[in-house]
C-alpha atoms as an extended CHARMM CRD file, in Angstrom:
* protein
*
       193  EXT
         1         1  UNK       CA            -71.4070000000       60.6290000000     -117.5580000000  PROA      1               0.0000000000
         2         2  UNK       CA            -74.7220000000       63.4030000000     -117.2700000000  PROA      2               0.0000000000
         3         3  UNK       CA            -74.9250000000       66.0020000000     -119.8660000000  PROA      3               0.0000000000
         4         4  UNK       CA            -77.3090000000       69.1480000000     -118.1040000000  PROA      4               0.0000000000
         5         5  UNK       CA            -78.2340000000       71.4190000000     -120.1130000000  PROA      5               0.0000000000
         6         6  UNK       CA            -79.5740000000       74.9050000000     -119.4620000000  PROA      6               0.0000000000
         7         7  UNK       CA            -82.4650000000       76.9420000000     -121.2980000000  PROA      7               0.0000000000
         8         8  UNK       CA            -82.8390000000       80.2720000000     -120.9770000000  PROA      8               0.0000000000
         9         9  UNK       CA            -85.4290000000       82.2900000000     -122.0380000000  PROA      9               0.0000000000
        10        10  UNK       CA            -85.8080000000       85.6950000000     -122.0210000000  PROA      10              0.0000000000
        11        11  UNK       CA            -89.1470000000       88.0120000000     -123.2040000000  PROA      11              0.0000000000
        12        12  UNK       CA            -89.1020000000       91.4120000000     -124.6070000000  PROA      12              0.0000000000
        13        13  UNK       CA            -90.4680000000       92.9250000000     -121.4480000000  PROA      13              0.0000000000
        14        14  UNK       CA            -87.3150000000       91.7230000000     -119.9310000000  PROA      14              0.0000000000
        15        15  UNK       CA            -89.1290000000       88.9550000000     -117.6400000000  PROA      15              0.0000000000
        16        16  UNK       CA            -86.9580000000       85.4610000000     -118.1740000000  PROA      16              0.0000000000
        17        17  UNK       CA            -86.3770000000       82.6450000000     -116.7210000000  PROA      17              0.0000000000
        18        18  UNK       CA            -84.8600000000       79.1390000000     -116.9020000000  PROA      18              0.0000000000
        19        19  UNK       CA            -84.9300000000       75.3680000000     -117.1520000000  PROA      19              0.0000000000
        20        20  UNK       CA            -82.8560000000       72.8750000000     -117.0180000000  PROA      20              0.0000000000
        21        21  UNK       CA            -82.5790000000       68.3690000000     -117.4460000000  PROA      21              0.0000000000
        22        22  UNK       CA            -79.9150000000       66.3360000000     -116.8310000000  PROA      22              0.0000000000
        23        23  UNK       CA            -80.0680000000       63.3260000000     -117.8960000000  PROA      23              0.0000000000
        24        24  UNK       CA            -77.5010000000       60.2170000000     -117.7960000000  PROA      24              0.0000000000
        25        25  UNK       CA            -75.6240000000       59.3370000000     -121.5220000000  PROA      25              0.0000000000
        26        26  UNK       CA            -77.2220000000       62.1080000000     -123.5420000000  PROA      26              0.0000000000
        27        27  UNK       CA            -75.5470000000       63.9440000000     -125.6460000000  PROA      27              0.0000000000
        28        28  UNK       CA            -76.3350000000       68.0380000000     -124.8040000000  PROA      28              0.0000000000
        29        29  UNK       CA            -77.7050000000       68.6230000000     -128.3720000000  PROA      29              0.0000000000
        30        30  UNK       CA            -80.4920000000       65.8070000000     -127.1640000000  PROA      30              0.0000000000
        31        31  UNK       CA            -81.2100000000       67.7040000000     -123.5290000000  PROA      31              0.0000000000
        32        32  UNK       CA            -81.7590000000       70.9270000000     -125.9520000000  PROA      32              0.0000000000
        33        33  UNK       CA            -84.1230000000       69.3510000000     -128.5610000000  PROA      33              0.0000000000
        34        34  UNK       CA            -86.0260000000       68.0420000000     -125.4950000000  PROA      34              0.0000000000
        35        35  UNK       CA            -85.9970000000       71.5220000000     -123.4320000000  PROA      35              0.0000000000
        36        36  UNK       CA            -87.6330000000       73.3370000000     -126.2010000000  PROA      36              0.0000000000
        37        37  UNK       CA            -89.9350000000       70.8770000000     -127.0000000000  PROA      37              0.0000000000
        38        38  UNK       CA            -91.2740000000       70.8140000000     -123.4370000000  PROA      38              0.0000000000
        39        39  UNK       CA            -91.0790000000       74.8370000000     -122.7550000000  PROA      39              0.0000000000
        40        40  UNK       CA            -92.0030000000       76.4470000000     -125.9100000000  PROA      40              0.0000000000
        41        41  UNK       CA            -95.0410000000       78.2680000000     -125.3990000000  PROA      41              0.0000000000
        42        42  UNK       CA            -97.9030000000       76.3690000000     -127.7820000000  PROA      42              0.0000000000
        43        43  UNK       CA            -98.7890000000       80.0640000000     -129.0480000000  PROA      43              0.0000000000
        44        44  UNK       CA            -97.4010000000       82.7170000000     -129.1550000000  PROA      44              0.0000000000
        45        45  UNK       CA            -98.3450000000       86.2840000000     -129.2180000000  PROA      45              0.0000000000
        46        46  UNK       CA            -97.0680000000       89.0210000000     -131.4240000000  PROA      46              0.0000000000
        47        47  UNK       CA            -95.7310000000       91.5940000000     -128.4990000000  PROA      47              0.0000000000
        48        48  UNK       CA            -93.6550000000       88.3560000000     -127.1390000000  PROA      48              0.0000000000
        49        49  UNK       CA            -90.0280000000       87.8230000000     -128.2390000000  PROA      49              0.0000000000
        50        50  UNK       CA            -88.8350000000       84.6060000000     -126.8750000000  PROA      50              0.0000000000
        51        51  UNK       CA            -85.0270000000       84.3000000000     -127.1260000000  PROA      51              0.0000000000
        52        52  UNK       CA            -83.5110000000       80.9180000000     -126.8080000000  PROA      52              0.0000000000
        53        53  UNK       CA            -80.0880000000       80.5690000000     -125.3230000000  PROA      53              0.0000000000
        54        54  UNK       CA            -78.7290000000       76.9610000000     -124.9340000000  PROA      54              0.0000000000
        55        55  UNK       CA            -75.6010000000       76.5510000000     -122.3140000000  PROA      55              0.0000000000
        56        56  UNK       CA            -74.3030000000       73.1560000000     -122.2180000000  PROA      56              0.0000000000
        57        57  UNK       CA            -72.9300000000       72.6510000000     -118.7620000000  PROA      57              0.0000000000
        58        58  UNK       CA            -68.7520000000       71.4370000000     -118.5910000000  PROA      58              0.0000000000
        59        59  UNK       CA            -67.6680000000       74.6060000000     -121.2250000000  PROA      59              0.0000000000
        60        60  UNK       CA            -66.6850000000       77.5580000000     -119.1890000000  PROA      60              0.0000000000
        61        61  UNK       CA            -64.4870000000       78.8740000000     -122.0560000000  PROA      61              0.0000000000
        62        62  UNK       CA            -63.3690000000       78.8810000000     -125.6740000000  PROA      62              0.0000000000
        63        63  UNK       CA            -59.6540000000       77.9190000000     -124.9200000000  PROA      63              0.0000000000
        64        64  UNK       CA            -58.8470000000       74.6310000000     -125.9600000000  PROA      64              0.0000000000
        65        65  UNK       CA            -58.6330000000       73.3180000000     -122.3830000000  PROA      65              0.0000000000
        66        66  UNK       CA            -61.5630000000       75.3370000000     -120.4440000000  PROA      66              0.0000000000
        67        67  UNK       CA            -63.9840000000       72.1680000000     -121.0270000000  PROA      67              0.0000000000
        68        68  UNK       CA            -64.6970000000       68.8050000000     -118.7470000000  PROA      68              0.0000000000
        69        69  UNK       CA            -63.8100000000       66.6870000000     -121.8680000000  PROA      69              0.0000000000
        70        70  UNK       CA            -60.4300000000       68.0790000000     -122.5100000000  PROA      70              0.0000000000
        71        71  UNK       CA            -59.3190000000       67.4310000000     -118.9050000000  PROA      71              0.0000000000
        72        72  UNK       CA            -60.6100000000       63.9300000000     -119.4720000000  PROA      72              0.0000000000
        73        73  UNK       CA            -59.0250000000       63.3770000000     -122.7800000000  PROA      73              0.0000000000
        74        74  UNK       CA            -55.8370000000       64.7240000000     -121.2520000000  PROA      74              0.0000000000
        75        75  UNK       CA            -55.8650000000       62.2150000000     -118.0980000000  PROA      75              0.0000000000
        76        76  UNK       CA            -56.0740000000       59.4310000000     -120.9350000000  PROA      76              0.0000000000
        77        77  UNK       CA            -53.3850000000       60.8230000000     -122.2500000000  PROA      77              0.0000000000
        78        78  UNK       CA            -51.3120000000       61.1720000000     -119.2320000000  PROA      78              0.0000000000
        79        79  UNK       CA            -52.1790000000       57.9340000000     -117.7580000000  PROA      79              0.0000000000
        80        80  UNK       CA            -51.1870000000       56.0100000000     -120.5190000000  PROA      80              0.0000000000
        81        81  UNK       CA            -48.1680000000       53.4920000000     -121.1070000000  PROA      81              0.0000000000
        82        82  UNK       CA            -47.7940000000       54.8620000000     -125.0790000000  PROA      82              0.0000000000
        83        83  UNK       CA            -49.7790000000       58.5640000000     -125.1340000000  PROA      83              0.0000000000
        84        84  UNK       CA            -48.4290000000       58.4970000000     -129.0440000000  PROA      84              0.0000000000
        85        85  UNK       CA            -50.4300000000       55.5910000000     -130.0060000000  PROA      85              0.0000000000
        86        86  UNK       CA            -53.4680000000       57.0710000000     -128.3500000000  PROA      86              0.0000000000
        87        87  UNK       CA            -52.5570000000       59.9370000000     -130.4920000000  PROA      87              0.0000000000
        88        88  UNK       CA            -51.9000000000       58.7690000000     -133.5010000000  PROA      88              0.0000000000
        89        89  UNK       CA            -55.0650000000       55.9400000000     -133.5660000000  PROA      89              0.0000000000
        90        90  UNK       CA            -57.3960000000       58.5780000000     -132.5750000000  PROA      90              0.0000000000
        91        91  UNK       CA            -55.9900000000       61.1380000000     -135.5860000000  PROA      91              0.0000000000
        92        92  UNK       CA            -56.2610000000       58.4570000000     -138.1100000000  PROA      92              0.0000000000
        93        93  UNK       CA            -59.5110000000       57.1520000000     -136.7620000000  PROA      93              0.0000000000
        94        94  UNK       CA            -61.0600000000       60.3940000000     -137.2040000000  PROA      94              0.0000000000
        95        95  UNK       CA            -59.9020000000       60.7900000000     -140.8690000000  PROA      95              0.0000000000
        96        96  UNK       CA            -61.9990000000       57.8500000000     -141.7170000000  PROA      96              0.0000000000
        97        97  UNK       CA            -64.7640000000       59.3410000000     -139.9340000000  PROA      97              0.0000000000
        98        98  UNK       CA            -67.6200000000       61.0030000000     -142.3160000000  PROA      98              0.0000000000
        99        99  UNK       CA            -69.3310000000       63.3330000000     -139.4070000000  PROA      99              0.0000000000
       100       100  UNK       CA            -67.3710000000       64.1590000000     -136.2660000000  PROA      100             0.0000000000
       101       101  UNK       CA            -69.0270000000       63.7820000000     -132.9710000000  PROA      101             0.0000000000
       102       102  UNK       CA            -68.9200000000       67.2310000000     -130.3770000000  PROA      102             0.0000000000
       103       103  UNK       CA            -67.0210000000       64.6060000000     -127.9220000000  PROA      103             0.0000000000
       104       104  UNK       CA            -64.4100000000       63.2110000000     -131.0960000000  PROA      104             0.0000000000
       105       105  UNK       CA            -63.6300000000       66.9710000000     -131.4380000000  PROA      105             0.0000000000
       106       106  UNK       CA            -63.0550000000       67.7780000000     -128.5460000000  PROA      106             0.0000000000
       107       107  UNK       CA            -60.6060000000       64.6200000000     -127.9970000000  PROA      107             0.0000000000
       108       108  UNK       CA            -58.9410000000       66.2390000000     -131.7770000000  PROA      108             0.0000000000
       109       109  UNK       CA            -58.4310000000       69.5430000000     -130.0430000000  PROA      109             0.0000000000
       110       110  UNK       CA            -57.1940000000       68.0720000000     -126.8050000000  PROA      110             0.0000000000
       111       111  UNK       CA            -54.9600000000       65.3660000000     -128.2480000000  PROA      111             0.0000000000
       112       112  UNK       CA            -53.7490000000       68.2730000000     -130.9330000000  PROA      112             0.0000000000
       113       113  UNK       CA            -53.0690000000       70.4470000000     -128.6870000000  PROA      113             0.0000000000
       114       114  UNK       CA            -50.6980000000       67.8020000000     -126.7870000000  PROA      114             0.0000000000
       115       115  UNK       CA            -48.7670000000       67.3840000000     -130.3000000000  PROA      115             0.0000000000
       116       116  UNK       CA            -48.4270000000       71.1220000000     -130.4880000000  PROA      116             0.0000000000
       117       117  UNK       CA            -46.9120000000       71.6890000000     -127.7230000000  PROA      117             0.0000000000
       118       118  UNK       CA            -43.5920000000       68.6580000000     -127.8040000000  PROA      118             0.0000000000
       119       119  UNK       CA            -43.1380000000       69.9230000000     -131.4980000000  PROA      119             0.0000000000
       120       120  UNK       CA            -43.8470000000       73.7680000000     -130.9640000000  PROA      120             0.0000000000
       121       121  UNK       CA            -43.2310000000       74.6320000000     -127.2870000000  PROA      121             0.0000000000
       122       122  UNK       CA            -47.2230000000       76.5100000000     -127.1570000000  PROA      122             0.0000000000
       123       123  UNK       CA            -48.2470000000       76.9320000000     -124.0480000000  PROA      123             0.0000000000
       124       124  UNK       CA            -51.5920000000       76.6260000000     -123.0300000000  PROA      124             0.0000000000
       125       125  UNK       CA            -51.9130000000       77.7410000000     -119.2930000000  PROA      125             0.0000000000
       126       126  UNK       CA            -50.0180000000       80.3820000000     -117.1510000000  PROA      126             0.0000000000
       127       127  UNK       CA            -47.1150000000       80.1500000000     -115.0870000000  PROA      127             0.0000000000
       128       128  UNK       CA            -49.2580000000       79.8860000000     -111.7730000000  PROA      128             0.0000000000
       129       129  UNK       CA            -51.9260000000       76.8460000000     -112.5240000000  PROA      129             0.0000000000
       130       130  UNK       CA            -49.6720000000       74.7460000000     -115.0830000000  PROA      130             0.0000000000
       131       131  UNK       CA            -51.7140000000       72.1210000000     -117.1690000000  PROA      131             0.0000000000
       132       132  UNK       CA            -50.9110000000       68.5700000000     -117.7400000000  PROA      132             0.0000000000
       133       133  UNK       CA            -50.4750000000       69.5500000000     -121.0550000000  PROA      133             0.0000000000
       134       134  UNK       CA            -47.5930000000       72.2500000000     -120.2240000000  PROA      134             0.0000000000
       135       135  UNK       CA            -45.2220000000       69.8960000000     -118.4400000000  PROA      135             0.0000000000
       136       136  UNK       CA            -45.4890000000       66.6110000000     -120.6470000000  PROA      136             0.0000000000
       137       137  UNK       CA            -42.7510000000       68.0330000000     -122.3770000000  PROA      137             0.0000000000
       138       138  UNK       CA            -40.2320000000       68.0460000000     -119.2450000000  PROA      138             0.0000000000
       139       139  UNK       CA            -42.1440000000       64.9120000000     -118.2330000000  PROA      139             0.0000000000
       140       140  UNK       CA            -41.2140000000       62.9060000000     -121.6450000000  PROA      140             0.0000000000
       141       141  UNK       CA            -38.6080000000       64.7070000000     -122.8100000000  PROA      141             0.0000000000
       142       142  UNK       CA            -38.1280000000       61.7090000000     -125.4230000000  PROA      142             0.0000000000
       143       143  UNK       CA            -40.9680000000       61.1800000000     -126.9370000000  PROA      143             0.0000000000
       144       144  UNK       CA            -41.4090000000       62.5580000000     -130.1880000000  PROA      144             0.0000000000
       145       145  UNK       CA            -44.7010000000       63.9690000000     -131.7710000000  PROA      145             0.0000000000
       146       146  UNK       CA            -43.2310000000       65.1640000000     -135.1410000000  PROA      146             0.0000000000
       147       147  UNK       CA            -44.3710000000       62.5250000000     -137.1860000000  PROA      147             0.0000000000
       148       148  UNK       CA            -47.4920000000       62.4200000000     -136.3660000000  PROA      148             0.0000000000
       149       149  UNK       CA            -47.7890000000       66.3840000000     -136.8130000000  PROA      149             0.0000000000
       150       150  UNK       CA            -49.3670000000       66.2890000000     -139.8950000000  PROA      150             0.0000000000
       151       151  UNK       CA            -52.1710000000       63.5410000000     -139.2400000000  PROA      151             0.0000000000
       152       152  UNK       CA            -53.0040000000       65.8380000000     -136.1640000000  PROA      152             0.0000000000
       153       153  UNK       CA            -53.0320000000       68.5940000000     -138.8310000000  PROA      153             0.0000000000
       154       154  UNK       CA            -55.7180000000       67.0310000000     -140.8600000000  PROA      154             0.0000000000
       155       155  UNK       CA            -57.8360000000       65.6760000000     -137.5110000000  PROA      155             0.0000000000
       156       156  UNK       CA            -57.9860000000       69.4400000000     -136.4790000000  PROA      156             0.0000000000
       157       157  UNK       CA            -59.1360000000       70.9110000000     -140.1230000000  PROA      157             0.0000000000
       158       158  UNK       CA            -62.2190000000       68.0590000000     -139.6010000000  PROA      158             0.0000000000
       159       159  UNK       CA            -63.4530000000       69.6790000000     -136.3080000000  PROA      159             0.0000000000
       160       160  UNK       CA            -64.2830000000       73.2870000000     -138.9160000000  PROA      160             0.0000000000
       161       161  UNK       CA            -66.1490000000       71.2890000000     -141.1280000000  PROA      161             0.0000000000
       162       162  UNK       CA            -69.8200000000       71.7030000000     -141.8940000000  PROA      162             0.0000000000
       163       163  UNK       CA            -70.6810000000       68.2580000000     -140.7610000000  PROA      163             0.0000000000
       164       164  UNK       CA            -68.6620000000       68.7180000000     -137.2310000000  PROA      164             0.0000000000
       165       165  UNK       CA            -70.6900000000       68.3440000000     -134.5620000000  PROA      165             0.0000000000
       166       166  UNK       CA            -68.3880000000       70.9850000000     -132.1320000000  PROA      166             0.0000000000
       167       167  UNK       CA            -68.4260000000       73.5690000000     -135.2670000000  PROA      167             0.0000000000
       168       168  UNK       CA            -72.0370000000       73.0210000000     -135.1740000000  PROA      168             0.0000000000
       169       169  UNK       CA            -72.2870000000       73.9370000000     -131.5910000000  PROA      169             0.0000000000
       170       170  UNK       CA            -70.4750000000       76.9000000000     -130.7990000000  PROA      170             0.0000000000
       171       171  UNK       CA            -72.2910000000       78.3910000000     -133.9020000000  PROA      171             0.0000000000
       172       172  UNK       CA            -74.9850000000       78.5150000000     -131.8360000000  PROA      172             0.0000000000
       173       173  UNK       CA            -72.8260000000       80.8120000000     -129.0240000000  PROA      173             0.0000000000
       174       174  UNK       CA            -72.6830000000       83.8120000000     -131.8980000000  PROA      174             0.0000000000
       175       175  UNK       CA            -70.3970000000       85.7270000000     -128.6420000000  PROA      175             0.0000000000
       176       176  UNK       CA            -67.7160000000       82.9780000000     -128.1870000000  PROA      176             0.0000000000
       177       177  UNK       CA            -67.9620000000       81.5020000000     -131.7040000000  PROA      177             0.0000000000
       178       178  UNK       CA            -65.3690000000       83.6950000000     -133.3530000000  PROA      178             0.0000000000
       179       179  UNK       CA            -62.8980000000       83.7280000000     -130.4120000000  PROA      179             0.0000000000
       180       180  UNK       CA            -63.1470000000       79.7610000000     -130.8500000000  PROA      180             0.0000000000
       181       181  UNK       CA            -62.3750000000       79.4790000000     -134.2150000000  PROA      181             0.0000000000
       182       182  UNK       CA            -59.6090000000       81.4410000000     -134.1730000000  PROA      182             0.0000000000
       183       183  UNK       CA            -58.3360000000       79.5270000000     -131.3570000000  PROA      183             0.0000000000
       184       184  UNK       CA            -58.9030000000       76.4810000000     -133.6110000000  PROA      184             0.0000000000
       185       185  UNK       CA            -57.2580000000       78.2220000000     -136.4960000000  PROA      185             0.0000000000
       186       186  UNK       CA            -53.7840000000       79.1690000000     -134.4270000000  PROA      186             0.0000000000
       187       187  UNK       CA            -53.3370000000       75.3730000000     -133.6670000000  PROA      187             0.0000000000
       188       188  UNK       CA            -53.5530000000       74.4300000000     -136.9980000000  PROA      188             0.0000000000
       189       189  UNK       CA            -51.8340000000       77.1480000000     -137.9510000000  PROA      189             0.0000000000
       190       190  UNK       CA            -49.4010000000       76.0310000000     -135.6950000000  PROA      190             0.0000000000
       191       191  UNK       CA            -49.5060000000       72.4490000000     -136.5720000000  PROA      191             0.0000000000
       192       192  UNK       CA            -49.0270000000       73.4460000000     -140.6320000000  PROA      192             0.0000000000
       193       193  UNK       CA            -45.4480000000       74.2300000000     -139.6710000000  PROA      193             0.0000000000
């Protein structure tokens, strides 16, 4: 899998411009590190305001499913023989977990979201481009999520904390950060119940 990332830099006199590196297996927190390392100017002057903006290629979106990895998480879900043991080892496998990776919380809010709607009915897309995620229900009509509700509860409250990579992340995006959280905070919300 190649993580790209894109830097963007933009100067007080409205001149900017951009760079980007892709590079196979790196995590986009890596491609960032190594972006500014290579285009930060060595000095700079005081009537110069460089502005760093970081977009990691794969997230158009805040919504829980307007990212590469939830559409990948979601096909492991769908293609499996026994999605509730996927579910259920991944939940408990991140409560032992001391620091969440960005790509274990996105797999949280994926898999979550997959929980919430058999045991809530949420739906995530419109009625015009349905996601996986929106007919598993009429799909497995028998398969039930509720007692695993909770663990998926817990999994989710992991992804807000200080030492989650994701959280960490779309801090940086100070536009999209709030709408993401509260995203975030309806599914648990909605997982509480």
């Amino acid at each position: 899998q190649n993580s790209t990332a894109v830097l963007q830099l933009n100067f007080s006199n409205n001149i900017s411009f951009c760079a980007s590196i892709s590079r196979p297996n790196a995590k986009p927190q890596t491609l960032a590190v190594i972006l500014k390392r290579n285009c930060s100017p060595k000095s700079q002057k005081k009537n110069i305001n460089l502005k760093f903006k970081l977009i990691i290629m794969g997230t158009w979106g805040y919504k829980h499913f307007e990212n590469d990895s939830a559409f990948d998480y979601s096909s492991m879900i769908e293609n499996s023989d026994n999605p509730k043991e996927i579910l259920k080892d991944t939940f408990g496998h991140t409560l032992q977990m001391d620091n969440i990776s960005a790509d274990q919380g996105q797999a949280i809010i994926a898999f979550a979201a997959y929980v919430d709607r058999q045991t809530n009915g949420t739906k995530y897309s419109d009625d015009t481009d349905l996601l996986d995620v929106d007919t598993f229900p009429q799909r497995h009509p028998d398969l039930d999520f509720t007692d695993i509700k909770e663990v998926a509860y817990k999994a989710v409250l992991k992804v807000l904390d200080k030492d989650s990579e994701l959280n960490e992340l779309w801090e940086e995006n100070e536009e999209e950060y709030p709408l993401w959280i509260k995203e975030v905070e309806g599914l648990i919300e909605r997982l509480k119940k």
